[in-house]
C-alpha positions as CSV (number, residue, x, y, z in Angstrom):
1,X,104.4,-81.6,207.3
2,X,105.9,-84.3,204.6
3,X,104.9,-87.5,205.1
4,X,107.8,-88.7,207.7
5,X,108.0,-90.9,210.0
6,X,111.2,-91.4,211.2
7,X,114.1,-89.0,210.1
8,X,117.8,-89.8,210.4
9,X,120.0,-86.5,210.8
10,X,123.5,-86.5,210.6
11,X,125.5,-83.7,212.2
12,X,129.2,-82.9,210.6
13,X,132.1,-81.5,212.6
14,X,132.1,-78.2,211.2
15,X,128.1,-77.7,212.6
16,X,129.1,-78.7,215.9
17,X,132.7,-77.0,216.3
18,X,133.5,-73.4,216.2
19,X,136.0,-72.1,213.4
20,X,138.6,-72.3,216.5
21,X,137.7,-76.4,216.4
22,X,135.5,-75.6,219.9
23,X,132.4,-77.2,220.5
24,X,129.7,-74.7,219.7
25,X,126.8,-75.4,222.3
26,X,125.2,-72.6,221.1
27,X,124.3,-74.3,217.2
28,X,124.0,-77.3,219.2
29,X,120.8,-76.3,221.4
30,X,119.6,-74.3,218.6
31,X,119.4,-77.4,216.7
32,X,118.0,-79.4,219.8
33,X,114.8,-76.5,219.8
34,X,114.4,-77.2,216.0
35,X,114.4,-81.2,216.7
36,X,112.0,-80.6,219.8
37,X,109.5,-79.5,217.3
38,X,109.3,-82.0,214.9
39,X,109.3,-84.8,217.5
40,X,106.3,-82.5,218.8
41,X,104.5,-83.6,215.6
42,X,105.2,-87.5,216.0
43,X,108.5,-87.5,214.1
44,X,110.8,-90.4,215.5
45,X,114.1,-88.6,215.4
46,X,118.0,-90.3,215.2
47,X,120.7,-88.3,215.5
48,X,124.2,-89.7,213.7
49,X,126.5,-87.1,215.5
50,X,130.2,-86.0,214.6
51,X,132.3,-84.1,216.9
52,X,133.7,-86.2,219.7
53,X,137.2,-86.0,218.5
54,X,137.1,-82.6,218.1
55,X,135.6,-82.1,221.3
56,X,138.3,-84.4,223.1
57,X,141.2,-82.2,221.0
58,X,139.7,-79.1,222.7
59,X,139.6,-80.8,226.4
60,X,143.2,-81.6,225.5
61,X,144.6,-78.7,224.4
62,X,146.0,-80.1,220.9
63,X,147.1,-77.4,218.4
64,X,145.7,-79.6,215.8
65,X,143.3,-82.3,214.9
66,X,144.8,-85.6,216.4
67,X,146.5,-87.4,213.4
68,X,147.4,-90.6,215.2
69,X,144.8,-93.4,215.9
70,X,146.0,-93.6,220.0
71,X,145.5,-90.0,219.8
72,X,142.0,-90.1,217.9
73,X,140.6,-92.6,220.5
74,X,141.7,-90.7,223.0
75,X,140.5,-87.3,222.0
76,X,137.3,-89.3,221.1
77,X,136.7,-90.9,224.6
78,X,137.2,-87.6,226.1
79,X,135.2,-86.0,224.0
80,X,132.1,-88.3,223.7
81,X,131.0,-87.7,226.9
82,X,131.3,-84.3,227.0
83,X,129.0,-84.2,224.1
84,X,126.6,-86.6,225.2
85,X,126.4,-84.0,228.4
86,X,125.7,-81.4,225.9
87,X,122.9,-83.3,224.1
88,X,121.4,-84.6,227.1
89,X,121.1,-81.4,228.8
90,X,119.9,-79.5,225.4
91,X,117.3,-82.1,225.6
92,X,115.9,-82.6,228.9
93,X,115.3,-78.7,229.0
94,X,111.9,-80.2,226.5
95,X,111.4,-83.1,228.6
96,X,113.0,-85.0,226.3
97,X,114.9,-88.4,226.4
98,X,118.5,-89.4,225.0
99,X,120.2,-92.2,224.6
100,X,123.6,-93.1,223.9
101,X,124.6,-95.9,220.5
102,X,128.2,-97.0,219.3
103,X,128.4,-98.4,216.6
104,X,131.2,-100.1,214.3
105,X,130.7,-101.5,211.5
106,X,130.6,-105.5,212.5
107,X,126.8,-104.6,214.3
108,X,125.8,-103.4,210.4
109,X,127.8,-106.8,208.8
110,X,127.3,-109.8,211.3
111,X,123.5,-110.9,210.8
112,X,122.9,-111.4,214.5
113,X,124.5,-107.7,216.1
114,X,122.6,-106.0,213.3
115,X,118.9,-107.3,214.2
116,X,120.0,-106.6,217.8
117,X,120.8,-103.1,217.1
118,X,117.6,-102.5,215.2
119,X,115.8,-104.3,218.1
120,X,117.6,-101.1,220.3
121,X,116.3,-98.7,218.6
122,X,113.4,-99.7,217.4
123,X,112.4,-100.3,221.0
124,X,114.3,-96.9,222.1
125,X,111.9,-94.9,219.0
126,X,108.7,-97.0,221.0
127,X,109.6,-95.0,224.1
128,X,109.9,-92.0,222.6
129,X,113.6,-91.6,223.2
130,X,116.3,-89.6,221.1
131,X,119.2,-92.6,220.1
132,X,122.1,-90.5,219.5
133,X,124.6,-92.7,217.6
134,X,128.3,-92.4,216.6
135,X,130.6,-94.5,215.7
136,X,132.5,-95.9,218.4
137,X,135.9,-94.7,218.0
138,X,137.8,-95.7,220.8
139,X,137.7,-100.0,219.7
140,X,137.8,-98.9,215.9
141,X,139.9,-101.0,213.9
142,X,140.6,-100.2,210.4
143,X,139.0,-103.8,209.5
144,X,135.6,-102.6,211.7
145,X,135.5,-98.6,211.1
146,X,132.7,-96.9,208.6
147,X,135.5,-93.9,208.6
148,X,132.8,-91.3,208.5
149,X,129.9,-90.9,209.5
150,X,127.9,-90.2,206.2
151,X,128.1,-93.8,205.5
152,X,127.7,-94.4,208.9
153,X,124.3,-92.6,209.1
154,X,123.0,-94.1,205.6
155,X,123.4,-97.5,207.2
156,X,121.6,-96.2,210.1
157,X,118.9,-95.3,207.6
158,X,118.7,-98.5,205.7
159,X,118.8,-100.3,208.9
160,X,115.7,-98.5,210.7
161,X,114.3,-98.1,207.4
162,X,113.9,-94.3,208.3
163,X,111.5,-91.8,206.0
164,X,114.2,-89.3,205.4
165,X,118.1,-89.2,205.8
166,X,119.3,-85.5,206.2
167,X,123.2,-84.5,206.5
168,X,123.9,-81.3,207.8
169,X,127.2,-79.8,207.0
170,X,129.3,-76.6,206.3
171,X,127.5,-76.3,202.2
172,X,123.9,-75.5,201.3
173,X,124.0,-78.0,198.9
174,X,125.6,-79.8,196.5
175,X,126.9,-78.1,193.4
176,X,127.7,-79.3,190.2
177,X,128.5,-77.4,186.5
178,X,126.9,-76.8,183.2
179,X,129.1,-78.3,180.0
180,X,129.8,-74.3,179.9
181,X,131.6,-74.8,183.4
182,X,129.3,-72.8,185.3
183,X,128.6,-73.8,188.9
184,X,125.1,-74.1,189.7
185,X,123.3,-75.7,193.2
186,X,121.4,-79.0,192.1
187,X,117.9,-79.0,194.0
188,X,117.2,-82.9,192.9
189,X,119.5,-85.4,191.8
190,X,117.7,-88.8,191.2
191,X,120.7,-91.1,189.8
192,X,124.4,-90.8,190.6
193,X,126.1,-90.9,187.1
194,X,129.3,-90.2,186.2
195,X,129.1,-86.5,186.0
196,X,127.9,-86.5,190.3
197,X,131.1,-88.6,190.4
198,X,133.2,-86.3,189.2
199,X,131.6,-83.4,190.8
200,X,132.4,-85.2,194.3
201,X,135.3,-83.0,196.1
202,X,137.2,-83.5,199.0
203,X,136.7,-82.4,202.9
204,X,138.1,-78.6,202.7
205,X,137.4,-78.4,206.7
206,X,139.9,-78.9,209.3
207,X,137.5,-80.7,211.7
208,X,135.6,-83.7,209.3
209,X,136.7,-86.7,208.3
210,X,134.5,-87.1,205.4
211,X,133.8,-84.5,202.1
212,X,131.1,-84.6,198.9
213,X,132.5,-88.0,198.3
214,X,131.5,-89.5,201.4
215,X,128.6,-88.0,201.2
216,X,127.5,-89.3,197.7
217,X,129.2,-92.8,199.3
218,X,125.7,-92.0,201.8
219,X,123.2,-91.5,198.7
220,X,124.5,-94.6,197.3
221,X,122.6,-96.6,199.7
222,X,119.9,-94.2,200.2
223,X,118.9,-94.5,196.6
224,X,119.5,-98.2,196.9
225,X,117.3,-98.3,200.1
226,X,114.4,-95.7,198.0
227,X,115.1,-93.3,201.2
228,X,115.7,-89.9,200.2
229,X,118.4,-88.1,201.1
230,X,119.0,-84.1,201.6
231,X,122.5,-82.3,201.7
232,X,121.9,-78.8,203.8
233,X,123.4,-76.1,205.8
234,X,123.5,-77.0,209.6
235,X,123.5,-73.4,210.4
236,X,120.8,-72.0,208.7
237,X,117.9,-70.8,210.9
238,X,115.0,-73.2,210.7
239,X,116.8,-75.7,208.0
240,X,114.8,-78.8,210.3
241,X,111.7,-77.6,210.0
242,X,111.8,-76.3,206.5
243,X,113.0,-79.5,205.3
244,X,110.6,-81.5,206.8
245,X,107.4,-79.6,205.6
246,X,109.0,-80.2,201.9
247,X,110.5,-76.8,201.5
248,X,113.5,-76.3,198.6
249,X,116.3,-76.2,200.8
250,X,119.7,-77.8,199.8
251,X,120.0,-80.6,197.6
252,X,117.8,-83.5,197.5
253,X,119.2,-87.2,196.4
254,X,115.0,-88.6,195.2
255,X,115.1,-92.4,194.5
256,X,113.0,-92.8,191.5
257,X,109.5,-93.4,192.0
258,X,109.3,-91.6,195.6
């Protein structure tokens, strides 16, 4: 295995929801058996994990995804405990520990909430147990929300000062074009210049909040931080694993010098 020793993964909507906007258990305790196995080798593992709202749309019946933010945190606090029962039953079938973190983005800002939740999990990482962090949507103000979890997650990263940040989502990777305008899949990308920029789309799923563009927001700070970051599918077979043990799988954001 690569060199890590503590991996951050981040989880998008469309990994954990089914193209109907249900929760899809079934990715989601495939996933948990691939996690189970690198925490086998000594991997500390943090999970940044979309999907609440979605979840909490589902419980509720809505047609659509909530659009109002009295609707969002309600759809959220529904839906975050279902998921954590999800999680904590996909885990404890390996014997295996979770814990719930909320997070906005004041704990990351105000000096004394962010060494407390480092403190929290570094200490929940001591005792081998899975932190499982979102952001907490129900108290989110616009003036406190990281708005998606790809930044969300990065700053997860920088603040545990993880090995590896890895964002599974609907893609296989990040694609960009040749000057002749043809689309290739970049493997590494070691500086975000103008031409990544641009290459940034937007969100084209119904369930996520974020895009490219949030997700090159993410390598931002991961380069910044020299924590490499990797863009993959979330439902190819194996993708943990294969990662991990430095396979070329998705797209890979290298600070220089790693």
């Amino acid at each position: 295995m690569a060199n890590y020793k503590t991996v951050v993964v981040k989880i998008g909507s469309s990994t954990l929801t089914t193209k109907e906007g249900k929760l899809d258990i079934a990715n989601l305790f495939r996933l948990v058996s691939e996690f189970k196995e690198i925490i086998k080798n000594n991997i500390k593992l943090i999970i940044v994990t979309s999907g609440a709202v979605a979840t909490g749309a589902e419980k509720l019946n809505l047609k659509s995804k909530p659009k109002s933010i009295p609707e969002k945190q309600a759809a959220a606090a529904i839906g975050q405990s279902i998921l954590m029962r999800q999680y904590e039953k996909a885990f404890e079938s390996y014997g295996i520990t979770v814990a719930q973190i909320l997070l906005t983005r004041d704990a990351i800002e105000n000096k004394e909430r962010y060494l407390n939740a480092r403190n929290t999990l570094t200490k929940l990482l001591e005792e081998n147990v899975v932190p499982i962090v979102n952001e907490n949507d129900t108290v989110a103000v616009e003036e406190i929300k990281f708005g998606d979890n790809d930044n969300l997650s990065a700053m997860v990263a920088e603040l545990i000062k993880a090995n590896l940040l890895l964002l599974l989502t609907d893609v296989d990777g990040f694609y960009m074009k040749t000057d002749e305008g043809v689309e290739f899949k970049a493997d590494v990308i070691e500086e975000i210049d103008q031409k990544v920029t641009a290459a940034a789309g937007h969100s084209a799923t119904r369930v996520g909040t974020g895009g490219m563009a949030t997700k090159i927001e993410a390598a931002k700070i991961c380069l910044k931080a020299k924590i490499p970051m990797v863009i993959a599918h979330g439902r190819m077979q194996g993708v943990i694993n294969k990662i991990v043990n430095g396979e070329n799988v998705g797209t890979m954001f290298l600070p220089k010098g790693k």
